[in-house]
N, C-alpha and C positions, 0 to 999 in steps of 0.2 A: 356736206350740207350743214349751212350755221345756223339757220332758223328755221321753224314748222309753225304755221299757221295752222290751226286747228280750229274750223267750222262747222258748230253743230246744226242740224238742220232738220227741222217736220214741217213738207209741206211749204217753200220757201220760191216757189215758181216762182214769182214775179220780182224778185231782189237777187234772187243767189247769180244770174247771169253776169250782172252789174257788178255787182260786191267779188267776182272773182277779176270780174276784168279790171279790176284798178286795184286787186291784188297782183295782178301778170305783170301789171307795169314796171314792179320791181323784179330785179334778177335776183336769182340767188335763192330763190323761199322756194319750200318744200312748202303745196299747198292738200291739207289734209281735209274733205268733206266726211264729215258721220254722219248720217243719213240714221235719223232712229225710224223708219216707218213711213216715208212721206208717201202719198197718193196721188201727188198731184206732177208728177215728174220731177221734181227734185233733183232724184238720184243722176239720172239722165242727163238731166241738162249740165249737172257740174262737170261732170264727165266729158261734155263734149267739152264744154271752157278749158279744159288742162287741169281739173284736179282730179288730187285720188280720191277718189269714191270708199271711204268703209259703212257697208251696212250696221247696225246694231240693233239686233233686237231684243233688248232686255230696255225695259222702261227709264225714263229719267234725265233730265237735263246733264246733273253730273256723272250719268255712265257713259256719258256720251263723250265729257272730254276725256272722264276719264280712258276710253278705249283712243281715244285719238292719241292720248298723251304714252301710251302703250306702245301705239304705232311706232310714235316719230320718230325720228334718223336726226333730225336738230342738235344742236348744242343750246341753245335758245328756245323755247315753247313759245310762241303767243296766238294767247284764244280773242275772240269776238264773233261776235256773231252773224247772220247770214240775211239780217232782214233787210240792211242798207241804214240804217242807222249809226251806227258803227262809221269812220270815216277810215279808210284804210290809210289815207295820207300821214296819219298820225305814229304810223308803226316804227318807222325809224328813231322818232322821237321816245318810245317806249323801250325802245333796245336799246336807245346809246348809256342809262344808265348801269344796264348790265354791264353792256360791253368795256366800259370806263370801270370799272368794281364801285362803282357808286351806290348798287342797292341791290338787294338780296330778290325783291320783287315789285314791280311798279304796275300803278294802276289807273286806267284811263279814269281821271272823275269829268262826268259829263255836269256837275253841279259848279265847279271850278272853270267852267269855261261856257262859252256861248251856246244857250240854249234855245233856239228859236222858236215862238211861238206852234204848238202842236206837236213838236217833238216828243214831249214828255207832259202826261196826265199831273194835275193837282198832287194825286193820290200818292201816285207812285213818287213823285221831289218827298214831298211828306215823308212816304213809307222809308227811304233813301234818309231822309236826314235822322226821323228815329232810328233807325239800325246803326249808321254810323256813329253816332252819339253814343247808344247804349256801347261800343265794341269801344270806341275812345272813353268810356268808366271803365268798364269793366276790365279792360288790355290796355290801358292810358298808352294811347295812341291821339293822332290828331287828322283825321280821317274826315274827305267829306262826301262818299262816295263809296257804291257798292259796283261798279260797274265791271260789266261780264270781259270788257276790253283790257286786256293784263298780258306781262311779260316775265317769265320764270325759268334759270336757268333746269334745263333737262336733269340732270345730276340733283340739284336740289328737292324738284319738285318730289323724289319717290323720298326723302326725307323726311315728308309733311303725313304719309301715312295716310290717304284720304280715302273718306268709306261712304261719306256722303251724296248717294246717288242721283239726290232730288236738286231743286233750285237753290238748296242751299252749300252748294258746292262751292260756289265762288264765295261766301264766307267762311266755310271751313277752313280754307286758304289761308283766309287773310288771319284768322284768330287764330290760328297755328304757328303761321310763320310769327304772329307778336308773341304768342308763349315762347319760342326759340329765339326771341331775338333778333329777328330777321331786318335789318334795315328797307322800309316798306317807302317807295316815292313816289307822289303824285303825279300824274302830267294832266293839266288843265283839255281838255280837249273838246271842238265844238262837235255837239250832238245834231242828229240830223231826223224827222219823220222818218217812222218806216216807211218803205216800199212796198204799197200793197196790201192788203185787207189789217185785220185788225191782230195786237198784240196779246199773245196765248195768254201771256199773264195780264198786265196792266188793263189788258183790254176787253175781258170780263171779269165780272165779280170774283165768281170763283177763282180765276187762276189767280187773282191780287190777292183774296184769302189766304189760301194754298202757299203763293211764295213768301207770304207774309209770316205763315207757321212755320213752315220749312227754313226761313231765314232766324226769326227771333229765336226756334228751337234752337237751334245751330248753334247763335251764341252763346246763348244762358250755359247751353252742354257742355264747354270744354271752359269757360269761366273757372269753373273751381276742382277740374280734374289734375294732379298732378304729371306733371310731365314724364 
């Protein structure tokens, strides 16, 4: 097994059906559902598509990859997510820098590529370009994009030490891997509406709050910790 898809998911009925099935179309992927809790079948439905199903019940966006990334059998990790925004077409293009040694870890920027009307809220491009900004001062990096769609080799990723359970998981990543050095590359990629009711974070106050602390925490925290 060369790669693990790893899909967190609360509550994702009306996308995860979809977002697996144009994951199946490629061969070869170990495809990993974490299931933290959902009520609405979820669990169930990924299961019949052909994935593995892991429950987690401990809270938190980032315990979720992290127990998938626990899992996986891969030589290659790549996460996104389960609402159908995410375009799975894009994953090869996310792996070929690994696979070439071109980059230590790449990251889908949905800001770098075509973003169609409704796809993505005002707030959240905003919240997206101030986070990346502050981690290109603060890590002089050149960054335009936080997004959860990323590729890591398996072997690397337990090098990064990752404790961050909350939305700010997929930052700790990235400002870790720039403290070590990590050759980090973009892949432009076109973003797509979710599938289906409204987004946990962007798509109320609170969760935009929430990932907005748990994000800019994240940064500031390992900014001036030495390695």
């Amino acid at each position: 097994m060369q790669i693990s898809v790893i899909i967190p998911v609360l509550n994702e009925a009306d996308s995860i059906a979809q977002v697996l099935g144009a994951v199946h179309r490629m061969e070869g992927l170990e495809v990993l559902v974490v299931d933290g809790g959902s009520t609405d079948g979820s669990a169930d439905i990924a299961r019949s598509a052909g994935a593995v199903v892991l429950h987690e019940a401990r809270p938190g966006y980032g315990q979720a990859c992290a127990s998938g990334s626990a899992a996986a059998r891969g030589k290659i990790l790549v996460f996104m997510d389960g609402d159908g925004a995410d375009n799975p077409s894009y994953l090869p293009d996310l792996v070929a820098p690994l696979a070439q040694n071109h980059a230590d870890l790449v990251l889908a920027s949905r800001l770098a590529g075509r973003l169609p009307a409704g796809a993505m809220p005002w707030h959240q491009r905003a919240g997206n370009r101030l986070a990346a900004g502050c981690i290109n001062l603060l890590y002089h990096q050149s960054l335009t994009d936080l997004g959860p769609f990323r590729a890591v080799r398996r072997d690397d990723i337990d090098k990064l030490n990752m404790s961050e359970m909350t939305y700010g998981w997929p930052v700790e990543m990235m400002v870790k891997a720039a403290r070590l050095g990590w050759r980090m590359v973009e892949v432009p990629v076109d973003y797509r509406p979710r599938l289906g009711g409204k987004s946990k974070i962007s798509g109320t106050l609170r969760g935009s709050l929430l990932a907005a602390y748990f994000i800019l925490r994240t940064i500031a925290r390992y900014s001036g910790k030495p390695l």
